[in-house]
N, C-alpha and C positions, 0 to 999 in steps of 0.2 A: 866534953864539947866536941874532939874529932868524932866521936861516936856518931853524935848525934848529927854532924855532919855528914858522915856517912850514910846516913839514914833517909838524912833528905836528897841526896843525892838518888839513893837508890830509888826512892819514892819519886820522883822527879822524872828518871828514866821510864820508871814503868808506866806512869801516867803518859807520858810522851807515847812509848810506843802503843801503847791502846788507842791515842788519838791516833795516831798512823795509821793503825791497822784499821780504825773505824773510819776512814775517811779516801783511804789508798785504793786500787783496785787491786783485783789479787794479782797475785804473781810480778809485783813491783818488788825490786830488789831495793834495801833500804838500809842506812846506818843510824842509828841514836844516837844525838850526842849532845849531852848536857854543858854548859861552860858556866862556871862563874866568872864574870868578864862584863866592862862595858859590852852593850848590844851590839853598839857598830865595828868596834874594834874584836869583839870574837866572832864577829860573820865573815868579817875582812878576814882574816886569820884562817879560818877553817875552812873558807872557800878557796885560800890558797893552799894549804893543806891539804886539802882531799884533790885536789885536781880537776873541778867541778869544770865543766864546760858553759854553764850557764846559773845564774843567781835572781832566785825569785823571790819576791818583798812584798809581805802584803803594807798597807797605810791606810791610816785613821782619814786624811787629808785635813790637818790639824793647819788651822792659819794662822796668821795676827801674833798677838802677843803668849797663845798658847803652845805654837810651837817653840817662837822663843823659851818659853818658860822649861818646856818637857823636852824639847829637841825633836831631831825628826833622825830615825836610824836609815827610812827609805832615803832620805834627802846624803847621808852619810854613802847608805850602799850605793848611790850615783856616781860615784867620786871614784867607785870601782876601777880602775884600767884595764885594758884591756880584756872587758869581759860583755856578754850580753844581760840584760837584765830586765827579767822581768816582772811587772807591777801588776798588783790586783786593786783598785781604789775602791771607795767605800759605795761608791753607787753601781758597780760591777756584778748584773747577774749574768752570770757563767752560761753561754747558751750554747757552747761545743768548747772540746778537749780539741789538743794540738793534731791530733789525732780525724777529727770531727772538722777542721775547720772549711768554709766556703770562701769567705772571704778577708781580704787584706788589707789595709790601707797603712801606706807608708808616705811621711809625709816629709819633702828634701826641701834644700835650700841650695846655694850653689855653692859647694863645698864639699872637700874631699869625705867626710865623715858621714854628710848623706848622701853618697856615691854607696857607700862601706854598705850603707843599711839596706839601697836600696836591691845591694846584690844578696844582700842576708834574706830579708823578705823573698827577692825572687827563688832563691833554694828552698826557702820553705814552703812557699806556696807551690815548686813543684812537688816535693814531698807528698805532701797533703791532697794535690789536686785543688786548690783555689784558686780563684782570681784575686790578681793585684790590684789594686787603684793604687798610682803614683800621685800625691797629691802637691802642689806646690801652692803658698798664699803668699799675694802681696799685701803689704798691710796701707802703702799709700797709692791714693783713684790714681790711674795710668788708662791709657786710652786703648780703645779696641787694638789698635795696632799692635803697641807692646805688650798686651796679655797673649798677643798671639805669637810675638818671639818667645815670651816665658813657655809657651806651648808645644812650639817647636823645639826648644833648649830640654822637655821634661821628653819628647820622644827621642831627640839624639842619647837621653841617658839612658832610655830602654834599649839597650843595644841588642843587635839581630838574635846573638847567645841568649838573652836575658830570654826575649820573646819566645825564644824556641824551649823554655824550661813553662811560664805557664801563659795563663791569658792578661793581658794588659791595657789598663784604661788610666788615660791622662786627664789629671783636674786642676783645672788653674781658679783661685778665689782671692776676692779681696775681703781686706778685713782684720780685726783682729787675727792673730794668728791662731792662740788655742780657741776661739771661739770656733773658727773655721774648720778648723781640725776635727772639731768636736760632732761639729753641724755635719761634715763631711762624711763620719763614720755613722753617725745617727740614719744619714740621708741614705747611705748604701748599705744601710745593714752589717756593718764591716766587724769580725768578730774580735779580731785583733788591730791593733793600732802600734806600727814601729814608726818609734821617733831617734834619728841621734841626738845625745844629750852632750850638750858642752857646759863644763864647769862655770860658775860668776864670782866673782868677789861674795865674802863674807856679808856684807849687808844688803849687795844687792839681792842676794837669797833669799834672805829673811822678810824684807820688806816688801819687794815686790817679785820674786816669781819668776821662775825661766818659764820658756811656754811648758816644756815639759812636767813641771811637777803641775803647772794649771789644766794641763790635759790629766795629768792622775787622776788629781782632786773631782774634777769636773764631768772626765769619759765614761758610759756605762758599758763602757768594755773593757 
């Protein structure tokens, strides 16, 4: 039985690395590594282990009673701390590499954690040469007036430093929130989408949905 163990391990690995190689560009440096282990609990483990800088997930966008049923490891690797993380959802066609990319859209609220992203985002889109859209939605009617504080409140967060890293556009929308999100990135052609993601209780998860796993499920980017 350990033999045979052995066996499919090593079979496992080599299949891995062929997917790698058939899918990586060349001269990407890369490690194999097979685990027997719950999903989420050996990504959690090996990302801490390797020292990884950032954790990437693809997802089915499994809802209802089916995730309940099968679980979600993207919904697991959320829970991540202190890490960046990023999603590929099932309506996601890949239209540029990080490498490639034009534009950004990062979508805050008013809190310290989309402050975090929104200066994450801005490093990357100088990296890359992008433009940002800062997006902010309310989700209840509010009158010209106060979407025009939200608007002033989204360029005090663009601060002078942010601006002088790349180009920067302010979107204030009512609405649903992942709808808006969604609508937002569609509208500008936006290739990536940074959301910060905060934790919910147990069943608020499962039944109804932080906006973030509804922008996964729902964004084609």
């Amino acid at each position: 039985l350990k033999a045979q163990l052995r066996k499919s391990r090593r079979a496992g690995e080599k299949q891995l690395d062929e997917f790698a190689r058939e899918h990586l560009p060349e001269g990407i440096d890369r490690a194999i590594v097979v685990v027997e282990d719950d999903p989420a609990r050996a990504i959690r483990r090996e990302f801490k282990r390797g020292g990884a800088d950032w954790l990437v997930l693809g997802t089915h966008g499994r809802t209802g009673l089916t995730k309940i049923r099968l679980g979600s490891v993207m919904e697991s690797g959320l829970g991540q701390p202190h890490a960046p993380i990023g999603t590929v959802g099932p309506r996601v066609k890949m239209k540029a590499t990080l490498g490639e990319l034009h534009r950004i859209l990062v979508a805050v609220e008013f809190n310290d954690a989309s402050i975090s992203a929104l200066e994450q985002s801005a490093a990357l889109a100088s990296l890359t040469g992008a433009e940002l859209d800062v997006a902010h939605v309310v989700e209840k009617p509010r009158e010209t007036q106060h979407l025009e504080a939200d608007r002033q409140w989204l360029c005090g967060c663009s601060k002078p430093r942010l601006r002088k890293q790349c180009s920067i556009n302010e979107i204030v929308r009512q609405g649903n929130p992942a709808e808006q999100i969604v609508a937002a990135a569609e509208s500008s052609r936006a290739d990536l989408i940074v959301l910060a993601a905060e934790r919910r209780n147990f069943l608020g998860s499962l039944f109804f949905g932080s906006t973030v796993e509804k922008v996964i499920r729902h964004a084609g980017t």
